[in-house]
KEKE-3310 file (N, C-alpha, C; in steps of 0.2 Angstrom, whole numbers, plus 5000, padded with zeros to 4 digits):
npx = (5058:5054:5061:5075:5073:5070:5064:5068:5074:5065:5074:5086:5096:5097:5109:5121:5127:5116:5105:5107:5107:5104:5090:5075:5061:5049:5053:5054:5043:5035:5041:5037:5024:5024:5026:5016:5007:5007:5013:5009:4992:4985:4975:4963:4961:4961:4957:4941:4927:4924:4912:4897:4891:4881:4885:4889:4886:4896:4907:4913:4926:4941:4952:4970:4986:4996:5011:5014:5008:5005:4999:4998:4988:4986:4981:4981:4989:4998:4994:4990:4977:4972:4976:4979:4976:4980:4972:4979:4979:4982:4988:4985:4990:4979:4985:4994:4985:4975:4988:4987:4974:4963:4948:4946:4957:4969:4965:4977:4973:4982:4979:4982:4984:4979:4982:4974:4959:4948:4929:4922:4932:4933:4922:4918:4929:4925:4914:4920:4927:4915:4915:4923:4931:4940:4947:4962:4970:4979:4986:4990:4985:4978:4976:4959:4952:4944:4944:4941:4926:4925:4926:4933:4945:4962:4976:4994:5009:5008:4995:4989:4996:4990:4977:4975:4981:4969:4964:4970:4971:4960:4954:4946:4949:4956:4954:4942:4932:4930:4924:4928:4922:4917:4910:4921:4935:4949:4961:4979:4991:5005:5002:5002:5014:5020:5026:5033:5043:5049:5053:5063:5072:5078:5086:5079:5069:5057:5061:5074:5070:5064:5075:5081:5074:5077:5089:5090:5082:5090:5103:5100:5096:5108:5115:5108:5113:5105:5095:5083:5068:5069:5062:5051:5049:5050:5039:5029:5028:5024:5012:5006:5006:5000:4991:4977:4964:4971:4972:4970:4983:4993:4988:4992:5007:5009:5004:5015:5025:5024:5022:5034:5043:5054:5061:5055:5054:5069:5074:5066:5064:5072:5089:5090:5080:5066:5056:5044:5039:5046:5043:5031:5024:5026:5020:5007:5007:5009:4996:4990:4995:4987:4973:4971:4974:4962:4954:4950:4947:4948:4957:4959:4973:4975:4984:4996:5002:5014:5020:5017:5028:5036:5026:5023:5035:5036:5023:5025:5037:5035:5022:5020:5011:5007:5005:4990:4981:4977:4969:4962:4961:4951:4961:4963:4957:4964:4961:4957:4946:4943:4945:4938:4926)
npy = (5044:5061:5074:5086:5106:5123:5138:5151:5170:5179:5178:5172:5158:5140:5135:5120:5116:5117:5112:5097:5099:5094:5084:5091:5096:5092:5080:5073:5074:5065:5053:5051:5049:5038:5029:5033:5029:5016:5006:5008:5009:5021:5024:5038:5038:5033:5016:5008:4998:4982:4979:4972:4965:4962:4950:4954:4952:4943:4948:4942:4934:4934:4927:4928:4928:4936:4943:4956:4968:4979:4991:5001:5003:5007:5018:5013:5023:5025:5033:5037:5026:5020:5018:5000:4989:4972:4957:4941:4926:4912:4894:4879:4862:4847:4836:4840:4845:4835:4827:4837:4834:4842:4845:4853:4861:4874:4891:4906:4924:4936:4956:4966:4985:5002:5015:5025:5029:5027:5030:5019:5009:5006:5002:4989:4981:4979:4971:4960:4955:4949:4937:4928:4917:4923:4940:4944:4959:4977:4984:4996:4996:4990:4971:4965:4976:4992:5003:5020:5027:5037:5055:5059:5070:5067:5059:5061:5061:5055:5050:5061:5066:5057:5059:5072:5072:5065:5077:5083:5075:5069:5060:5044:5039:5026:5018:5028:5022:5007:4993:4989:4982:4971:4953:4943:4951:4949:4954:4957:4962:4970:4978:4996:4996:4984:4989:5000:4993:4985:4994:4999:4988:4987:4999:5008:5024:5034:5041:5041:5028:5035:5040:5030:5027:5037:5037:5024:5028:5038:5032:5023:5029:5036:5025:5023:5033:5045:5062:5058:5051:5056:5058:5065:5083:5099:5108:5098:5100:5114:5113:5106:5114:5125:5123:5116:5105:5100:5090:5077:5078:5077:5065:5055:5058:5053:5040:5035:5034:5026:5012:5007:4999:4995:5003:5004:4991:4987:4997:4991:4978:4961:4954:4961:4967:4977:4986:4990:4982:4970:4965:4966:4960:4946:4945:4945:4933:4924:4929:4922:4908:4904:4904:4896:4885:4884:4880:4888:4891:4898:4913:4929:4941:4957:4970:4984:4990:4989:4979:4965:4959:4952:4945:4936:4929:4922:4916:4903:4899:4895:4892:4883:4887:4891:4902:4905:4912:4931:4944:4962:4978:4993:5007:5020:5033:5039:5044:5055:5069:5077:5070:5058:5049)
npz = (4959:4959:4950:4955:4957:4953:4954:4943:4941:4928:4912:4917:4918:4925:4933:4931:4941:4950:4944:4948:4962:4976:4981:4981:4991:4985:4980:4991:4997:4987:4995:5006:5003:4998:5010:5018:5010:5005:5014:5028:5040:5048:5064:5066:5078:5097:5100:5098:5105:5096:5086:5079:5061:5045:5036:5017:5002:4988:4974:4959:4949:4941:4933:4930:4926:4937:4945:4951:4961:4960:4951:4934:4921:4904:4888:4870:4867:4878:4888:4905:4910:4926:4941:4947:4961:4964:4971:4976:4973:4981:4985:4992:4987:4982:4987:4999:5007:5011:5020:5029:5034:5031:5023:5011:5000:5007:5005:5002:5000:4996:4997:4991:4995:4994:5004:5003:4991:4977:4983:4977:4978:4989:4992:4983:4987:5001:4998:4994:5003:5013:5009:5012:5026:5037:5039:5038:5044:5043:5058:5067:5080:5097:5103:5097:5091:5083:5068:5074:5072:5057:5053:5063:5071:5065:5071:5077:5066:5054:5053:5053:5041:5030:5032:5026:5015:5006:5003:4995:4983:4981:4984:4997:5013:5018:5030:5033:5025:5026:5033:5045:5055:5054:5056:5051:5051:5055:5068:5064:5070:5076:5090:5097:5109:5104:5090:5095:5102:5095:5085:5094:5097:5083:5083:5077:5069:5066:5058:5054:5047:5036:5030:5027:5014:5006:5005:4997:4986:4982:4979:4968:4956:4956:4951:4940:4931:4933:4939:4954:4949:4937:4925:4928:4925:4925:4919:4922:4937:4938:4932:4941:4953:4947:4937:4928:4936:4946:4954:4946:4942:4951:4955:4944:4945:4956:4955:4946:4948:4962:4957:4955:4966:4969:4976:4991:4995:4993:5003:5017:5016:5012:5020:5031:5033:5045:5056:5052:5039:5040:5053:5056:5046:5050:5062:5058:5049:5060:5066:5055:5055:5068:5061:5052:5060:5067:5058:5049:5031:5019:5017:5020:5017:5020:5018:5015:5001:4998:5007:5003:4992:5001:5011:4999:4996:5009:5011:4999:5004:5017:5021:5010:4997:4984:4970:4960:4955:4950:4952:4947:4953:4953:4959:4958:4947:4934:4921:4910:4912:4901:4890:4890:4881)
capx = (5056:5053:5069:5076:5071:5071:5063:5074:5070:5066:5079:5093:5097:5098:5117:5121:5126:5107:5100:5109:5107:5099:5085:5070:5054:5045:5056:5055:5036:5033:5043:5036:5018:5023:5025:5010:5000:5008:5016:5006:4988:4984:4970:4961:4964:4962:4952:4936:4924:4921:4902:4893:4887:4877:4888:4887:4886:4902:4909:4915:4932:4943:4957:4972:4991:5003:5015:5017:5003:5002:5001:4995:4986:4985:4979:4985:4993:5002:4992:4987:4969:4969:4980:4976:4980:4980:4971:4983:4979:4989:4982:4989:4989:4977:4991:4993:4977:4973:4990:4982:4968:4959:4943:4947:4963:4969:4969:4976:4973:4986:4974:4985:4980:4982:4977:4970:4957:4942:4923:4920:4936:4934:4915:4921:4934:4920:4909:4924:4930:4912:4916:4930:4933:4944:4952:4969:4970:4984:4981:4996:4983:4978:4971:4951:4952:4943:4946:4936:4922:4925:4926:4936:4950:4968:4983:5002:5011:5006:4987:4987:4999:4983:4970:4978:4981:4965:4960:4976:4971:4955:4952:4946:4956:4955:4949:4935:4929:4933:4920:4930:4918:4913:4914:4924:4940:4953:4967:4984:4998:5008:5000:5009:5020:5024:5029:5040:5050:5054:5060:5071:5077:5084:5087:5075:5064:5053:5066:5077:5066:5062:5081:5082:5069:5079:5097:5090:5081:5098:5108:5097:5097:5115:5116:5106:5116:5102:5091:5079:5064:5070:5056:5046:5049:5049:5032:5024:5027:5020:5004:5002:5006:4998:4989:4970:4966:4977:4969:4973:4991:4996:4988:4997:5014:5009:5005:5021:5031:5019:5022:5041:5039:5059:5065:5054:5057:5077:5073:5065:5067:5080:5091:5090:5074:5063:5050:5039:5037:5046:5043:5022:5021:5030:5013:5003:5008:5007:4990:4988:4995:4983:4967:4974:4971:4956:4948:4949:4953:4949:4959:4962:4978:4974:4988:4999:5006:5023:5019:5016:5032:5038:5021:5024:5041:5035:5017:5029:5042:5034:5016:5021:5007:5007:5002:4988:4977:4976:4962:4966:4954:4952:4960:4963:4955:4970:4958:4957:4939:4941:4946:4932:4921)
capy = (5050:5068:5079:5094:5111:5126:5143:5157:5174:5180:5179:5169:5151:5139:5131:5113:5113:5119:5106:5091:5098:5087:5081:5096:5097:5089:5072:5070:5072:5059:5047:5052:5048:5030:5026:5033:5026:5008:5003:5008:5014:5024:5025:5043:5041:5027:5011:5007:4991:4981:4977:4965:4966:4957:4951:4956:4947:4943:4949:4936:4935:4936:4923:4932:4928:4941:4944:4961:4970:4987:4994:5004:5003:5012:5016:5012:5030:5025:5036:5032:5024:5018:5013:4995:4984:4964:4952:4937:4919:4906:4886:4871:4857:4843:4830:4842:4848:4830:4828:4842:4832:4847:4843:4856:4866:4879:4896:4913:4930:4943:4958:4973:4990:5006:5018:5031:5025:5030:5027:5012:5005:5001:4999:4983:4976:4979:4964:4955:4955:4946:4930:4927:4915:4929:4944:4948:4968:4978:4993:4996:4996:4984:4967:4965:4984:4992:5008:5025:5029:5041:5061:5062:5073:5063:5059:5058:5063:5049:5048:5069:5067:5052:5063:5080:5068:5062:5081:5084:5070:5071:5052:5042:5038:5018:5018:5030:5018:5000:4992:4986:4980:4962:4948:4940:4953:4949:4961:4954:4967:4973:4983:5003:4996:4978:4991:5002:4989:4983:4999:5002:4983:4988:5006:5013:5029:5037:5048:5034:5025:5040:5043:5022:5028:5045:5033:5020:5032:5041:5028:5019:5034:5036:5019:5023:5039:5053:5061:5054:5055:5061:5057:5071:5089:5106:5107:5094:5103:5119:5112:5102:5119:5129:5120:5113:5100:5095:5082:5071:5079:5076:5056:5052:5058:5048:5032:5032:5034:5021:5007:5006:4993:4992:5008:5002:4984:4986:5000:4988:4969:4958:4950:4964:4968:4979:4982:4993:4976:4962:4962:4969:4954:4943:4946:4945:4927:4922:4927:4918:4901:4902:4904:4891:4879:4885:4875:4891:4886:4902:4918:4938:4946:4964:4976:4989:4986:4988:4973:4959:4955:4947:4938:4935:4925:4918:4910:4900:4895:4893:4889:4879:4888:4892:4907:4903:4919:4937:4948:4967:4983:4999:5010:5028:5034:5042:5046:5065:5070:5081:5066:5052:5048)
capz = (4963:4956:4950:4957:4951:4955:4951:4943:4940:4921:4910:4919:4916:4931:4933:4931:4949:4954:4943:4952:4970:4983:4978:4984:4995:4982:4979:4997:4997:4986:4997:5013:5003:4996:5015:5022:5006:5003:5021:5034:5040:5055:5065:5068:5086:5102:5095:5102:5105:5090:5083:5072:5054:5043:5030:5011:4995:4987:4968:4955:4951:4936:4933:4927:4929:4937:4949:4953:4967:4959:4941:4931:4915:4900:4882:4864:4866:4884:4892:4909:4913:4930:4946:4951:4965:4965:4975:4973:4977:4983:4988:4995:4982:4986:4991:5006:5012:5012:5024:5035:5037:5029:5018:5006:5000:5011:5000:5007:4995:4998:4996:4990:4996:4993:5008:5000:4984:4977:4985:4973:4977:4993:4993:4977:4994:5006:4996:4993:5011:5014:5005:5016:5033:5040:5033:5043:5042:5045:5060:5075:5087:5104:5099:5097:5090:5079:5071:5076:5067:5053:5055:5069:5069:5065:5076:5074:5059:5050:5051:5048:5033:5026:5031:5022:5005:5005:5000:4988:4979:4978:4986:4999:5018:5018:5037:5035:5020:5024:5037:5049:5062:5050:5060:5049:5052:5064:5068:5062:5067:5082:5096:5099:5112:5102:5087:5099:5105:5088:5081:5098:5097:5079:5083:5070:5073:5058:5054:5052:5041:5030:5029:5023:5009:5003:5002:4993:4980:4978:4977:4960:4955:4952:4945:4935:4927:4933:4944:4955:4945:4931:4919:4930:4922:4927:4917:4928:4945:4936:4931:4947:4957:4945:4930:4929:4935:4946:4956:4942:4937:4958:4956:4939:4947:4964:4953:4941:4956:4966:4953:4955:4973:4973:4982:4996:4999:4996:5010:5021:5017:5012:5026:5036:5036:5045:5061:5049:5035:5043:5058:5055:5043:5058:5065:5052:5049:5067:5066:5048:5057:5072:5058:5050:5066:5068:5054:5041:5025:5014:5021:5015:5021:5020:5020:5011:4993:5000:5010:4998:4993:5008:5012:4993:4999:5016:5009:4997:5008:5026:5019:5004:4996:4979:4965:4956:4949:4952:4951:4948:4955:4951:4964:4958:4940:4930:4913:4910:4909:4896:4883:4886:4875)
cpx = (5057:5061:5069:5070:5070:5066:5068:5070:5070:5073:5087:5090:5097:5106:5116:5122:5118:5103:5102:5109:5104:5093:5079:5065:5050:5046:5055:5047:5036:5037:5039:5027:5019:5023:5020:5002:5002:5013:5011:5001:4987:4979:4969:4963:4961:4956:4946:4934:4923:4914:4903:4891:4884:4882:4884:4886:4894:4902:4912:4922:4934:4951:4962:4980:4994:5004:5016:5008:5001:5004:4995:4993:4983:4981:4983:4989:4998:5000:4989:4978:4968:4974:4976:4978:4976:4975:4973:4983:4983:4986:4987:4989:4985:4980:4990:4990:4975:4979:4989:4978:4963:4956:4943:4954:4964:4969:4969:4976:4977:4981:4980:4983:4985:4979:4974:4967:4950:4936:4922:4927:4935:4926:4916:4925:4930:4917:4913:4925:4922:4912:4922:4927:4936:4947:4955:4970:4976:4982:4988:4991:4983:4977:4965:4950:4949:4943:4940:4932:4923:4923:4931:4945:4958:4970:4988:5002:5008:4999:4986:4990:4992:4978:4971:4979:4978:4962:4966:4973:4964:4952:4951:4953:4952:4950:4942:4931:4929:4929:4925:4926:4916:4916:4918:4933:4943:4960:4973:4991:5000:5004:5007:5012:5024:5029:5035:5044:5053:5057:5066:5075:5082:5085:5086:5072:5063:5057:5070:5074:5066:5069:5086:5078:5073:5085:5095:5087:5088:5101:5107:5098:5102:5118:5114:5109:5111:5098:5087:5071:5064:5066:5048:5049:5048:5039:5026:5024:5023:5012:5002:5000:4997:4992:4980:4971:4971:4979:4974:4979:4995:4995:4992:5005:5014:5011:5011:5026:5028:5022:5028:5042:5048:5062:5063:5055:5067:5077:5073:5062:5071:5083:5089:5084:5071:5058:5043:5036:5039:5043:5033:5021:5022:5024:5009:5003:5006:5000:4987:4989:4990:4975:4967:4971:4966:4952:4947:4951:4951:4949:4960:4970:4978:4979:4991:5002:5013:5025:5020:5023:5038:5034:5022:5028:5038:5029:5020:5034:5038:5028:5016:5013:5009:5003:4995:4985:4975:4973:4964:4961:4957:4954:4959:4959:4959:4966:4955:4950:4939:4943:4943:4928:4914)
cpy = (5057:5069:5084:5098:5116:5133:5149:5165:5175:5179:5176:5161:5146:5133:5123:5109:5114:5114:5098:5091:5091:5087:5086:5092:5091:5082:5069:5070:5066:5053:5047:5050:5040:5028:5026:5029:5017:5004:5003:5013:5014:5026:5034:5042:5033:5023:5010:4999:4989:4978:4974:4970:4962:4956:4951:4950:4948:4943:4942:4939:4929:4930:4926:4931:4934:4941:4950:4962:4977:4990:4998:5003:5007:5011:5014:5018:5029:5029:5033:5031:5024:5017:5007:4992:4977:4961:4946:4930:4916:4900:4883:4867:4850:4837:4834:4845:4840:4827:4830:4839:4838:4845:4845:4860:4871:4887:4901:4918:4935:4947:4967:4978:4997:5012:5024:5029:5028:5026:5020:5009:5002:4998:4992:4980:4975:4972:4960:4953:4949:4937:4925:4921:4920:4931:4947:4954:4970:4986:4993:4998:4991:4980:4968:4973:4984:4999:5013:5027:5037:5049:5064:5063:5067:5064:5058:5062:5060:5049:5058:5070:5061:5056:5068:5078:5068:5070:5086:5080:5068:5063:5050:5040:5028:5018:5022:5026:5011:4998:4986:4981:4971:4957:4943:4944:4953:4952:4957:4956:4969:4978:4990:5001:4991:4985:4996:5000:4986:4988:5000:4995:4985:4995:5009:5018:5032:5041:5045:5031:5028:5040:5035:5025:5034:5041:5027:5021:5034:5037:5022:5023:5037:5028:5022:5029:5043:5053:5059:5056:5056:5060:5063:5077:5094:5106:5102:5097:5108:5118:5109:5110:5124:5129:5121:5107:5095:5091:5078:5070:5074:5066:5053:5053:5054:5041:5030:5032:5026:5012:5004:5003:4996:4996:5006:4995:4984:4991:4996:4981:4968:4956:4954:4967:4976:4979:4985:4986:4970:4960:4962:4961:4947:4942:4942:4938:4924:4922:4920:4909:4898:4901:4898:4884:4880:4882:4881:4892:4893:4910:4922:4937:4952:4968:4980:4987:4982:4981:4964:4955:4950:4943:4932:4925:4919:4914:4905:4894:4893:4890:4884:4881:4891:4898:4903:4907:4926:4941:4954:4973:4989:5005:5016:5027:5040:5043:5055:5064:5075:5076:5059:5056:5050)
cpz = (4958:4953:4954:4952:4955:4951:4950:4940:4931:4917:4911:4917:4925:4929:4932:4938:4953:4950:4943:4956:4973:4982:4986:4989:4993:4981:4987:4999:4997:4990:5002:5012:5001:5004:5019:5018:5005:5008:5026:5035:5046:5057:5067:5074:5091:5098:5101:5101:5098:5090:5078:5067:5050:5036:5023:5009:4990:4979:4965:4953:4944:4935:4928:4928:4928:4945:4952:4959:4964:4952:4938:4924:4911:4892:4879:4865:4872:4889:4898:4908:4921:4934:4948:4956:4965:4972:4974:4978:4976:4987:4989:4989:4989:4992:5000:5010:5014:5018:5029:5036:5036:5023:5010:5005:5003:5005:5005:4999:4998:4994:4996:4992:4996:4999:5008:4993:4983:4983:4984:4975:4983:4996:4988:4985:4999:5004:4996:4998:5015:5012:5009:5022:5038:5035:5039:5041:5048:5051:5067:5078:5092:5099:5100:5096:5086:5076:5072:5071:5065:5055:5061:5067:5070:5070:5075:5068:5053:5049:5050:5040:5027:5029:5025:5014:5002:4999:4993:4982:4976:4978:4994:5003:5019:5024:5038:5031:5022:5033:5043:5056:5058:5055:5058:5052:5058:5065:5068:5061:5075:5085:5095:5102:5107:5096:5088:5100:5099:5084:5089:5098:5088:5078:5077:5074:5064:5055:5052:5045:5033:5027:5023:5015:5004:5001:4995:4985:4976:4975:4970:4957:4951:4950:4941:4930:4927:4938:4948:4951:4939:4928:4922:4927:4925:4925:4920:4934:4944:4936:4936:4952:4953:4939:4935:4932:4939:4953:4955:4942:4945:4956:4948:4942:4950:4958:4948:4946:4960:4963:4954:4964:4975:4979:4988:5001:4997:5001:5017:5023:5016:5019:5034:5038:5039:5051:5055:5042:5037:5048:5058:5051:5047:5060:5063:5053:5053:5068:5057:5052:5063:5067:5055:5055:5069:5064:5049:5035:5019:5016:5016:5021:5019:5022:5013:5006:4995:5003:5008:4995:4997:5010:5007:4995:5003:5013:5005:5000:5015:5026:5016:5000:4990:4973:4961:4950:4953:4948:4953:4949:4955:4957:4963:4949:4939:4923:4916:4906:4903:4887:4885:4882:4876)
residu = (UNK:UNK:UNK:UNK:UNK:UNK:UNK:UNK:UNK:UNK:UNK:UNK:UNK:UNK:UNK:UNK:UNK:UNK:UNK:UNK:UNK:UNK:UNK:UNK:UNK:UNK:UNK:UNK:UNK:UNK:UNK:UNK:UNK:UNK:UNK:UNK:UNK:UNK:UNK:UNK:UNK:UNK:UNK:UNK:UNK:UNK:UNK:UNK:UNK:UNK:UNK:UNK:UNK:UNK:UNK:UNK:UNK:UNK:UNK:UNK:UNK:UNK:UNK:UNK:UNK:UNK:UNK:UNK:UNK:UNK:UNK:UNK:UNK:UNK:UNK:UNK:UNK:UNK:UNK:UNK:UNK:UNK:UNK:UNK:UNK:UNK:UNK:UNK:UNK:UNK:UNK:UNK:UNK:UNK:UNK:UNK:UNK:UNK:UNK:UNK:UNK:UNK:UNK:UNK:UNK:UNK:UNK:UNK:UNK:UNK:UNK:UNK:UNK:UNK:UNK:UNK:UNK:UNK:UNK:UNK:UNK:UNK:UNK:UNK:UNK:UNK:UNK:UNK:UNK:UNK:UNK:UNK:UNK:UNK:UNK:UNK:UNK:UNK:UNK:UNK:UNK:UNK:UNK:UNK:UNK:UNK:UNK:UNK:UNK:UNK:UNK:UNK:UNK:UNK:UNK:UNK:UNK:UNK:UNK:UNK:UNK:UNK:UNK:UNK:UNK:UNK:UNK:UNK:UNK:UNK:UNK:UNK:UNK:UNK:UNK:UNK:UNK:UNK:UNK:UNK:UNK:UNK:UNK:UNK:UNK:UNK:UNK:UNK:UNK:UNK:UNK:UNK:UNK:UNK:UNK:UNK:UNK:UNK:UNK:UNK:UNK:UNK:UNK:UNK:UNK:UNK:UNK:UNK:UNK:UNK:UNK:UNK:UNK:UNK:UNK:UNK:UNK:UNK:UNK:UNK:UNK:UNK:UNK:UNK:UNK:UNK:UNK:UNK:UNK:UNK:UNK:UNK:UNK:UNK:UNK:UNK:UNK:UNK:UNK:UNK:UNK:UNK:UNK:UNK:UNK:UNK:UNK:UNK:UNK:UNK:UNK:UNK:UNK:UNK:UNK:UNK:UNK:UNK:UNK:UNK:UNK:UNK:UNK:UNK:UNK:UNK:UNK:UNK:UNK:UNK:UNK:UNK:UNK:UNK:UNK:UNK:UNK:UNK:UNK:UNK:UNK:UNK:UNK:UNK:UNK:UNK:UNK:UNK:UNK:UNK:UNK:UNK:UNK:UNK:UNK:UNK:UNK:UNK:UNK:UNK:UNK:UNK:UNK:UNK:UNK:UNK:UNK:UNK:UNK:UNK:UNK:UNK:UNK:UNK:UNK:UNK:UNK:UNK:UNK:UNK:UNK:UNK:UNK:UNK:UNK:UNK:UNK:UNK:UNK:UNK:UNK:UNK:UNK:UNK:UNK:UNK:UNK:UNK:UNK:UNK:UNK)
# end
């Protein structure tokens, strides 16, 4: 997470106690954006009927081992190029498809997402999303929902804080881009009452939540012997506030910050869990085991970065379903136009 900092006036110095305070405005931004960008997306407002579409044509695909859901990649100098997020298969072995009584292997693709990303990114997941049986997609709304077409003014804190980003950032909001009407996508997530009752059975509330998210930065933090963030600077708020530019300067902080999974999931997995990941994956699942007896054997799971390492876990253990290759997409461009080629 960011550091402190503070403005002083000319000529003074800022103390050692002022530059170890509590962690600012800013460090507390960037938390409050990894959850609305890599946990949870929110519809503009009540869901309506869902419609047909004629499916696309589907992309080729990259065989590439890795285990992580979100990274970024750089030049020879270490400079950023790119945030990307994974698409990560995992299949049955034929011994066991052939136990199922299933013709062919069962594969599921965890489908990483970031919900905020360029045009092309989610226009690239739109094609790929046709290739599919079902794509289980993540939405706290009814079942058979779909979400509201595009322009219509936000709701809640959460879907105005992803609207209002979209234009810091100088990116797309997942939900206005992402075709949700295909007859392949089936809704794979707790209803607003179902997610109610699971934060008041574990006596969570958003404030809560965010307050798990600000402890458990701290607290690595001071393991680590500094403060959160440290490797952001004075000179990087400046140029974001004040510089050129600074789109990109805003999406290179978000993505170095972004890439570091663990604040999040020791937040909100582990034994004890969680209604905003565990229990939303809970779901998910549920619906993954009804698709399943349905006779479909090549499944997406569509949700938030933050999400994956617990599917990660559960396809392993409860599916017996295995890693094989993961394919990695361009979600944000982190290259400074004033040094291509």
């Amino acid at each position: 997470m960011p550091s402190t900092f503070r403005l002083f006036p000319v000529g003074t110095k800022p103390s050692h106690a002022a530059g170890t305070a509590a962690v600012t405005f800013l460090a507390w931004f960037v938390l409050l954006v990894m959850l609305v960008m890599l946990v949870m997306a929110v519809p503009a407002q009540a869901a309506e009927p869902r419609a047909d579409r004629a499916a696309a044509p589907a992309a080729g695909r990259q065989a590439e081992q890795e285990h992580d859901f979100l990274r970024i990649t750089r030049d020879s100098a270490r400079k950023p190029l790119a945030l990307e997020t994974a698409i990560a298969t995992y299949v049955e072995t034929p011994q066991a498809a052939a136990a199922a009584g299933r013709a062919e292997p069962l594969t599921v693709d965890l489908i990483g997402a970031v919900h905020l990303g360029s045009r092309q990114y989610y226009d690239t997941l739109d094609r790929l999303f046709a290739d599919y049986d079902a794509v289980l997609y993540e939405l706290v709304a009814p079942d058979n929902a779909r979400v509201p077409k595009p322009g219509r003014k936000p709701s809640g804190a959460i879907g105005n804080a992803q609207q209002g980003l979209t234009k810091m950032l100088g990116l797309e909001f997942q939900l206005d881009q992402i075709d949700y009407t295909a007859k392949n996508f089936v809704h794979a997530d707790l209803s607003p009452k179902e997610f109610d009752a699971a934060m008041a059975k574990r006596g969570e509330s958003w404030w809560s939540m965010f307050s798990r998210v600000m402890r458990e930065s701290t607290a690595r933090a001071d393991r680590a012997g500094k403060q959160p963030g440290g490797d952001v600077g004075f000179s990087d708020i400046f140029g974001i506030l004040f510089g050129n530019n600074r789109e990109l300067r805003l999406r290179r902080l978000m993505a170095e910050q972004f890439t570091d999974m663990e604040v999040l999931t020791a937040a909100f997995g582990g034994e004890e869990g969680s209604s905003l990941i565990t229990d939303r994956n809970a779901a998910a699942l549920e619906v993954l085991t009804e698709q399943i007896a349905k006779g479909r054997t090549k499944i997406a799971i569509f949700y938030g970065a933050a999400h994956m390492d617990d599917f990660d876990q559960k396809l392993r253990r409860d599916f017996q379903l295995q890693p094989r290759e993961t394919v990695w997409l361009e979600a944000w461009d982190l290259r400074d136009p004033a040094e291509r080629n």
